[in-house]
C-alpha positions in Angstrom: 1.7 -14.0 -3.1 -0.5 -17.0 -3.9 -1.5 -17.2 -7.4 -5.0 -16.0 -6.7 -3.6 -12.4 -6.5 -5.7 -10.0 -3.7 -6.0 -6.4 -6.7 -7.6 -3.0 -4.9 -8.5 -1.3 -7.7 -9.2 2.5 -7.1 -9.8 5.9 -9.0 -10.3 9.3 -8.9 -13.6 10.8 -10.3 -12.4 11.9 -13.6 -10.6 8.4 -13.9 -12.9 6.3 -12.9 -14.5 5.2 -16.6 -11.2 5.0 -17.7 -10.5 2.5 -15.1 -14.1 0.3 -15.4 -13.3 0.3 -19.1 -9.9 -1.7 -18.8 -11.5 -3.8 -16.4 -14.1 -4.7 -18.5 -11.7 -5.0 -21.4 -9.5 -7.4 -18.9 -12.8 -9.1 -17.3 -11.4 -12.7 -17.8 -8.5 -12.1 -16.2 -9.8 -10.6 -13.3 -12.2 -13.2 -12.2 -9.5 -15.2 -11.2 -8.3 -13.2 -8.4 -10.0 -11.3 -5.5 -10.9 -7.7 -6.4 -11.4 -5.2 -3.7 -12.2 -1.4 -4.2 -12.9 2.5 -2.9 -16.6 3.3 -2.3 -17.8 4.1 -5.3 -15.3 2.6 -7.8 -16.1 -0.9 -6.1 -20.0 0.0 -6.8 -19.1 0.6 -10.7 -16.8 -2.2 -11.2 -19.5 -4.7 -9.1 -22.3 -3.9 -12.0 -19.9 -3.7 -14.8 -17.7 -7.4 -14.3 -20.8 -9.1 -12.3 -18.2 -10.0 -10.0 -17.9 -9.6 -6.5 -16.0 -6.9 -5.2 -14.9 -5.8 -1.4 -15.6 -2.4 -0.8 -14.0 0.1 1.4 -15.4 3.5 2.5 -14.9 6.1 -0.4 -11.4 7.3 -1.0 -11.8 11.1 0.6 -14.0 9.0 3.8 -11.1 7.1 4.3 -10.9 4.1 2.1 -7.7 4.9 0.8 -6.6 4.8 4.3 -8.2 1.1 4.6 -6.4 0.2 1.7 -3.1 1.5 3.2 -4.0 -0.6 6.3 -4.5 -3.8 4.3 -1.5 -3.3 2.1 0.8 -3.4 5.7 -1.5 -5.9 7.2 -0.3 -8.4 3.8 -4.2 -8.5 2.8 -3.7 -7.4 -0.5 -1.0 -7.9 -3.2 -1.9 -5.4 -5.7 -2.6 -1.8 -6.3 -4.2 -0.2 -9.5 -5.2 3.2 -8.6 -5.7 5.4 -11.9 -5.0 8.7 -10.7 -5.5 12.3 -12.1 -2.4 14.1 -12.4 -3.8 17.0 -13.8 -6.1 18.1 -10.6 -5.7 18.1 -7.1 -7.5 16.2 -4.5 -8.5 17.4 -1.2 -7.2 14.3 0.2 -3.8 14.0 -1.3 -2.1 13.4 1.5 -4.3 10.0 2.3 -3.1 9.4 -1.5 0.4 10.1 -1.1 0.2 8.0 2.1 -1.1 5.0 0.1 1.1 5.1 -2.3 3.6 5.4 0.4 2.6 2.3 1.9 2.4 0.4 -1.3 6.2 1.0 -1.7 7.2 0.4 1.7 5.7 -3.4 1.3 6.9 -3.5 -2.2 3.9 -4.5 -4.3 3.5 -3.2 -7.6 1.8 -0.5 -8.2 0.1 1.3 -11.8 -1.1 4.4 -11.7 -2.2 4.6 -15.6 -3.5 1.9 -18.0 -0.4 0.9 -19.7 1.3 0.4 -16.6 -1.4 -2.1 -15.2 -1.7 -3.7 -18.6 1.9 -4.9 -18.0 1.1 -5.9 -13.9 -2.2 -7.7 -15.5 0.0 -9.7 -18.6 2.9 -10.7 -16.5 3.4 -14.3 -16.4 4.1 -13.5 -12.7 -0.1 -13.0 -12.6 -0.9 -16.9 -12.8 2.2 -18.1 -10.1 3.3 -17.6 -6.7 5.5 -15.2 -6.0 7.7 -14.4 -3.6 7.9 -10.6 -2.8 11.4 -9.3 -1.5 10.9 -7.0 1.9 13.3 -4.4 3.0 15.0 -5.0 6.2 13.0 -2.1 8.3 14.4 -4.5 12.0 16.8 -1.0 12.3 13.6 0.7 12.4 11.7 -0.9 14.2 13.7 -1.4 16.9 15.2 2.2 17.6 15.5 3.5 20.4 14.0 7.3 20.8 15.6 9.6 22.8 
């Protein structure tokens, strides 16, 4: 990771204030890294930092896929995604998957606002860092019967 982190920010619908409010609160600190977003969440947070931000398709269109793809693709470093634990989704397998995906490539992860609070204060936040992989080469390379 460069020290111009690559943050997707996402959130479900009865998260998604909560989640445009701590940006705001944490505006300076996000403008110096590259923001990227779900469908609508990127809309919000666009008019609310006055910041660019990369939008993917809407989370239950597939944007949380997209996400997914760019976390294993090493496009982003980053993943705040302010869940609601208290109602399910209809697409809580793509959400399951991301969050999958996120721990397969070992970037951090917060799923609340404490939790990114601590990602966003890190001194890790303003240097390079080199991210430990696991050693998937077994997996990779099997043979299927």
């Amino acid at each position: 990771m460069q020290e111009r982190k690559r943050i997707a920010l996402v959130a479900h619908d009865n998260k998604k204030k909560e989640l445009v409010e701590w940006a705001v609160y944490n505006r300076q600190m996000l403008k110096n890294h590259s923001l990227s977003a779900t469908g609508t969440t990127g809309a919000l947070l666009e008019k609310a930092l006055n910041q660019p931000v990369h939008r993917y398709l809407s989370g239950p269109l597939g944007g949380d896929q997209q996400i997914g793809a760019a976390i294993s693709e090493a496009k982003l470093d980053i993943l705040i995604f302010f869940w609601d634990p208290m109602e399910a989704q209809p697409h809580d397998p793509d959400i399951k998957a991301l969050l999958r995906v996120a721990a397969t490539w070992n970037i951090p992860v917060a799923c609340d606002r404490s939790t990114a609070d601590f990602i966003l204060t890190s001194p890790l936040m303003f240097s390079k860092y080199e991210s430990l992989l696991a050693d998937y080469s077994l997996y990779t390379k099997r043979k299927i019967k």
